[in-house]
VOPAGU-2260 file (C-alpha; in pm, 1 decimal, decimal comma):
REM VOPAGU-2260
SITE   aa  ch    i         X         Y         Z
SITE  UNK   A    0   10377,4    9890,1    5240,1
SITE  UNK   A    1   10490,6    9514,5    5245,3
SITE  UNK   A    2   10741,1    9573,9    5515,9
SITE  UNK   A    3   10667,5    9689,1    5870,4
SITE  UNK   A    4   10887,6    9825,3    6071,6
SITE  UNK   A    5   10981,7    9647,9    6404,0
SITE  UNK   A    6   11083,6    9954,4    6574,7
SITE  UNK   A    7   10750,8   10129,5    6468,5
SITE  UNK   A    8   10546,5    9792,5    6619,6
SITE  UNK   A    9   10710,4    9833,2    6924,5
SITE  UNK   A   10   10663,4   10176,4    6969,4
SITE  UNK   A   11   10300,1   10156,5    6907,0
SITE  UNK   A   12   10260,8    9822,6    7121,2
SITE  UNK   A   13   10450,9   10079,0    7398,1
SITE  UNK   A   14   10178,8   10372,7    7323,0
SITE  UNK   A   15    9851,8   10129,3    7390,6
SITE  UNK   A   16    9996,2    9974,0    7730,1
SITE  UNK   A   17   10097,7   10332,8    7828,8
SITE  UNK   A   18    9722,5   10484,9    7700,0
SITE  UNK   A   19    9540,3   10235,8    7830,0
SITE  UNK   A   20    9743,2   10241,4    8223,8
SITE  UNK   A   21    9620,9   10655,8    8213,3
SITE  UNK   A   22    9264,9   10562,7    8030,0
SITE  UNK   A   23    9131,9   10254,5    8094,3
SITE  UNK   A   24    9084,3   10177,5    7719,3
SITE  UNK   A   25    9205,5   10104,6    7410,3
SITE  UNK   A   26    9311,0   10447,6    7194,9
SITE  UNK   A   27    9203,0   10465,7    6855,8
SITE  UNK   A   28    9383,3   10431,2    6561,4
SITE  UNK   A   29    9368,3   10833,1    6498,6
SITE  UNK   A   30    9559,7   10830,3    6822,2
SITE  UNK   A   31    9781,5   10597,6    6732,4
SITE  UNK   A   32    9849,7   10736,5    6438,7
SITE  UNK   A   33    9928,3   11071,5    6578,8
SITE  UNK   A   34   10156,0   10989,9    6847,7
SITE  UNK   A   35   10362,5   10769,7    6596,9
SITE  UNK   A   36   10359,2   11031,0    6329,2
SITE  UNK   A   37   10194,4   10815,0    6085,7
SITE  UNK   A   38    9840,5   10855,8    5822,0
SITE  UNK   A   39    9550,1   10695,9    6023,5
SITE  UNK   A   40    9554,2   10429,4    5701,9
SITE  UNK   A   41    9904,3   10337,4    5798,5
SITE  UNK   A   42    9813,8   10300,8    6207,1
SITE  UNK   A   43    9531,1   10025,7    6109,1
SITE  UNK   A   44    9750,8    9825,5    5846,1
SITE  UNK   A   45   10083,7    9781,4    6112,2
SITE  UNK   A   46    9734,2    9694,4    6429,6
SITE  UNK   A   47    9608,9    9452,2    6174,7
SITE  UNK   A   48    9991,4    9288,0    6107,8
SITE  UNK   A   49   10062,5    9304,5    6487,7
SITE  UNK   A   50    9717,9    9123,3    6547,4
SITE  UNK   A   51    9863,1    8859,9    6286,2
SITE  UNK   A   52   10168,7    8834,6    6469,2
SITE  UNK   A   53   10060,5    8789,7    6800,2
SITE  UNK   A   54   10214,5    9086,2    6959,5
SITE  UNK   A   55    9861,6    9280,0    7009,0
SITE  UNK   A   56    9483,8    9117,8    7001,4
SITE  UNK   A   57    9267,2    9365,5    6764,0
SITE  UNK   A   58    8921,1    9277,8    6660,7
SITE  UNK   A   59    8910,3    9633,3    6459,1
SITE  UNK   A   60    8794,3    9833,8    6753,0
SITE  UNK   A   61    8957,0    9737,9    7074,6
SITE  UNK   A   62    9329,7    9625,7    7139,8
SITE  UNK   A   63    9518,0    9456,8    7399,2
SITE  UNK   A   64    9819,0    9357,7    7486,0
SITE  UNK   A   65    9933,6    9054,5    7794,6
SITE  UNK   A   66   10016,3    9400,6    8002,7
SITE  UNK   A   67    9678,1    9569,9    7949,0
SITE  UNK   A   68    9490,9    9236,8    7998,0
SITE  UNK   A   69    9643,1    9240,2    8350,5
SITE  UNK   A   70    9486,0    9550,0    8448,8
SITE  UNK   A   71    9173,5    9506,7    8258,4
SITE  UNK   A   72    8942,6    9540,4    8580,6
SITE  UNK   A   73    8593,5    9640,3    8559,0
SITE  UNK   A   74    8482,3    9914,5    8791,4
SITE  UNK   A   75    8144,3   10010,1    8922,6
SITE  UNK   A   76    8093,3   10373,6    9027,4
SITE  UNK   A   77    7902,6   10391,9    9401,9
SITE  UNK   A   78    7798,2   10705,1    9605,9
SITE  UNK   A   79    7932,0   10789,3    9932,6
SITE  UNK   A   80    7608,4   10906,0   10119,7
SITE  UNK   A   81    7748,8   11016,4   10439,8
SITE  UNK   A   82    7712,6   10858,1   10755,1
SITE  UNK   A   83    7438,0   10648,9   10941,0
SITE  UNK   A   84    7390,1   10571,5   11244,7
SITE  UNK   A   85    7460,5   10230,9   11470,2
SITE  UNK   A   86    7317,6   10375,1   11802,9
SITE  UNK   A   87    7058,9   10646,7   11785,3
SITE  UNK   A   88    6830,5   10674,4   11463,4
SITE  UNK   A   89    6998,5   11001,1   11237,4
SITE  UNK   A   90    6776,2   11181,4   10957,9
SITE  UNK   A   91    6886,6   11034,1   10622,1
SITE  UNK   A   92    7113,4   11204,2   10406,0
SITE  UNK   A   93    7063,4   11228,1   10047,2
SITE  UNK   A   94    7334,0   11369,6    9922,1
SITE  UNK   A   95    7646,9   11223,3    9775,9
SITE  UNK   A   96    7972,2   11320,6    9940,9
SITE  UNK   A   97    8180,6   11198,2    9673,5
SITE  UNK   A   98    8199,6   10871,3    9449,6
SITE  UNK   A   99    8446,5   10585,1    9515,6
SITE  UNK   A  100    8458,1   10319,6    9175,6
SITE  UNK   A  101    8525,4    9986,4    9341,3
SITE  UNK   A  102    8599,0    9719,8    9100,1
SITE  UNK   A  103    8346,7    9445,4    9022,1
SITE  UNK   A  104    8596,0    9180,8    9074,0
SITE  UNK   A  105    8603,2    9196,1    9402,3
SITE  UNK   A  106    8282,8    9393,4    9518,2
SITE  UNK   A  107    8037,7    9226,2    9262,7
SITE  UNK   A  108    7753,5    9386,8    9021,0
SITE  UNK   A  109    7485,0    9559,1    9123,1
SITE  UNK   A  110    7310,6    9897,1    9231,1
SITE  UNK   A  111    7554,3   10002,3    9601,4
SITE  UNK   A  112    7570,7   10320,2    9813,3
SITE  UNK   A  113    7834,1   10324,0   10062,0
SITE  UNK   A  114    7797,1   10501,9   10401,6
SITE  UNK   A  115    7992,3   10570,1   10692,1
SITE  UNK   A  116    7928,9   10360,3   11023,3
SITE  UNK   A  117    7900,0   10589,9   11345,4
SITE  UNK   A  118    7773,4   10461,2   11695,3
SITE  UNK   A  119    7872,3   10164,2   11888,9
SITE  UNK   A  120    7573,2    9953,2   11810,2
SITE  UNK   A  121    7678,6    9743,0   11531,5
SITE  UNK   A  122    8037,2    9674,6   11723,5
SITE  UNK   A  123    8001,7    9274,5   11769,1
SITE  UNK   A  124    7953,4    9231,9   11383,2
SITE  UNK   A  125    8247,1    9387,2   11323,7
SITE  UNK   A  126    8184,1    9740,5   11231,6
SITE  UNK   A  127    8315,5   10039,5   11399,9
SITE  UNK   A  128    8245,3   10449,3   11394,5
SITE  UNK   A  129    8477,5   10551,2   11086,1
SITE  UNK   A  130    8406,1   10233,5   10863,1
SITE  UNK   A  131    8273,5   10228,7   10555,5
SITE  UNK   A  132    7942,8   10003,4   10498,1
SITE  UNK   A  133    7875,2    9895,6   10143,7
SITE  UNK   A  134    7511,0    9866,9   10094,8
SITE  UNK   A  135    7318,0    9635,5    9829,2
SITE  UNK   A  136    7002,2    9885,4    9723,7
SITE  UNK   A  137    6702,2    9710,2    9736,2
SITE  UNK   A  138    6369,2    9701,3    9894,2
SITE  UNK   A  139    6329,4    9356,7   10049,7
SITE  UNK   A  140    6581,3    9167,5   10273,7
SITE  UNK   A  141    6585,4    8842,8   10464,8
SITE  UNK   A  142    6595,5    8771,5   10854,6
SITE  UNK   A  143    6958,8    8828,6   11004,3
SITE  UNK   A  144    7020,3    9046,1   10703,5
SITE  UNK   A  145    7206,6    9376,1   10849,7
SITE  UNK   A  146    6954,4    9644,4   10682,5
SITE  UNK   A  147    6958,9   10011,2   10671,6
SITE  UNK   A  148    6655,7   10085,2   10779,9
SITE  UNK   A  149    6465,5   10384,7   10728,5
SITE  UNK   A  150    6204,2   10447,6   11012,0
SITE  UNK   A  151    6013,4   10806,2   11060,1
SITE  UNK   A  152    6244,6   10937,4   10816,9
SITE  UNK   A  153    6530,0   10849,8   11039,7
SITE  UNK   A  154    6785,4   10586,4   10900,6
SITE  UNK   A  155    6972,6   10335,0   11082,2
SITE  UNK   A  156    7199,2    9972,5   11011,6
SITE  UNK   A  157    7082,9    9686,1   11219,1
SITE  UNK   A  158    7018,9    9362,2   11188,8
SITE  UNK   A  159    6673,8    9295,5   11073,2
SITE  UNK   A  160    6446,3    9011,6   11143,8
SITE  UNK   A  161    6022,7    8995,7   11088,5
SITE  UNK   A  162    5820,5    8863,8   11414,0
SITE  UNK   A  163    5535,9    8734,9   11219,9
SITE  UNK   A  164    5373,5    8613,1   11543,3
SITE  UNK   A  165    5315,2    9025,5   11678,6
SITE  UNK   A  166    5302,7    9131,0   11357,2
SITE  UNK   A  167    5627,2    9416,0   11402,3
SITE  UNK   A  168    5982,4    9395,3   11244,5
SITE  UNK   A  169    6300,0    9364,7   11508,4
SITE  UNK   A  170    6595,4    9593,8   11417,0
SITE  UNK   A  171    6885,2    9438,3   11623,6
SITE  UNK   A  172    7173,8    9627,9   11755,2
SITE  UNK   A  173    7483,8    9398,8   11776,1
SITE  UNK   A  174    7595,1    9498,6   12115,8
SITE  UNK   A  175    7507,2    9347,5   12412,9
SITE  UNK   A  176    7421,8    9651,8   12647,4
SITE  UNK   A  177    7166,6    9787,7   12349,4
SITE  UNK   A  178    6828,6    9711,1   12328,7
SITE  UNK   A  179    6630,3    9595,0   12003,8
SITE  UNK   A  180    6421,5    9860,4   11808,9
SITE  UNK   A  181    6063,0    9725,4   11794,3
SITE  UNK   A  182    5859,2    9889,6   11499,6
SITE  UNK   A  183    5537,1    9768,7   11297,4
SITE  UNK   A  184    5700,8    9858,7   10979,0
SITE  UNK   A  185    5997,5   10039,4   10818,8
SITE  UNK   A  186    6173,8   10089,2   10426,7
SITE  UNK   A  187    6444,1    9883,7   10356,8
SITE  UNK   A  188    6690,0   10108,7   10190,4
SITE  UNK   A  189    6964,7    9834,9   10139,2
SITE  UNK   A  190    7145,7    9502,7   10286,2
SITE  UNK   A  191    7491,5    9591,2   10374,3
SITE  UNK   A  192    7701,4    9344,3   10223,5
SITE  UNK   A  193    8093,9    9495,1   10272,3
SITE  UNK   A  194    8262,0    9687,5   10544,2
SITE  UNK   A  195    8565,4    9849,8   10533,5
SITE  UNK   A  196    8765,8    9921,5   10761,7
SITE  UNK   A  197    9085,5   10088,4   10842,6
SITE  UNK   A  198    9327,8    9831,8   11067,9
SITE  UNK   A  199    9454,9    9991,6   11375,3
C-alpha cells in the first residue's frame, strides 16, 4: 500500500480528536481500525505515514493531534468528605459524598480532600457556609496555616499557631466576635490550601 488515502487520513485524524474529547486518551489502533473499516495492519501503517507527515504525533502507543494537545489536562481525583465546621467543633465524617477530579494545572499534585465550610468563624479569611475548602492531607503544618483540626474526635478549620511558651496549640477563628480554641494538642488532618466559592 504505497498510496494513502487523504480522505482516509482525515477521517482517522477526525476519529482521535473526537475519541479522545469523550475519553481522555488516545484510542488504539484496533479502534481505529474499526471505526474506519480497515485491518488493524492497515490502521498502524496510514498512524505511522500521518506521524511522517506531521498531521498526527505517534510514538507507537499514544497519538495526538494540535486539538487534543489543547485539552490534554491532567486531573487528580479528590473526595468530597462532607462538611466541617467554622464555629462549633462537629464529629468528623469519614465518608465520601462524592468525588470531584480537579485538574492539576490549576490545583497542583498531591494527596486533597475537599469539604464543605459551615459556621461563621472562618468569615474574615474569606470563607463562607456553602464553600468548598480544598485541603492538603498531611500531618504537620506551620503557624498561620488554616488547619483542620481534629480535637476529641471533633473536627474543625482554623487557623493554627503553636504557643511554645504554655506549651498548648491556638486554633484561631477568623472573626472578630469568636474566641480562640486553646488545646494542649490536636491531629492535623490537612492545611487548606483552596476555597471555592460560589459569587453572589
Amino acid at each position: 500500500m504505497r498510496h494513502k488515502s487523504t480522505e482516509l487520513m482525515e477521517k482517522i485524524q477526525s476519529y482521535v480528536e473526537n475519541y479522545y474529547k469523550e475519553y481522555r486518551h488516545s484510542p488504539s489502533t484496533t479502534d481505529i481500525a474499526d471505526a474506519v473499516g480497515i485491518a488493524r495492519g492497515t490502521a498502524y501503517k496510514y498512524l505511522v505515514a500521518m506521524s511522517d507527515n506531521g498531521m498526527i504525533r505517534y510514538d507507537g502507543q499514544q497519538i495526538s493531534t494540535e486539538k487534543t494537545e489543547k485539552v490534554q489536562t491532567e486531573f487528580t481525583s479528590v473526595a468530597l468528605l462532607g462538611s466541617v465546621s467554622c464555629g462549633v467543633p462537629t464529629l468528623e465524617e469519614e465518608y465520601a459524598e462524592e468525588f470531584i477530579s480537579l485538574p492539576v494545572s490549576m490545583f497542583g499534585k498531591g494527596t486533597f480532600f475537599m469539604l464543605r465550610a459551615s459556621g461563621e468563624s472562618m468569615i474574615d479569611a474569606g470563607i463562607s457556609t456553602g464553600d468548598l475548602v480544598l485541603v492538603r492531607k498531611q500531618s504537620e503544618a506551620k503557624d498561620g496555616d488554616i488547619v483542620v483540626a481534629l480535637v476529641e474526635n471533633e473536627n474543625t478549620l482554623k487557623r493554627y499557631f503553636v504557643d511554645t511558651e504554655n506549651n498548648q496549640i491556638r486554633l484561631h477563628p477568623e472573626n472578630k466576635n469568636m474566641k480562640d480554641i486553646i488545646v494542649q494538642d490536636c491531629k492535623i488532618q490537612g492545611v487548606a490550601v483552596k476555597v471555592i466559592k460560589d459569587l453572589a
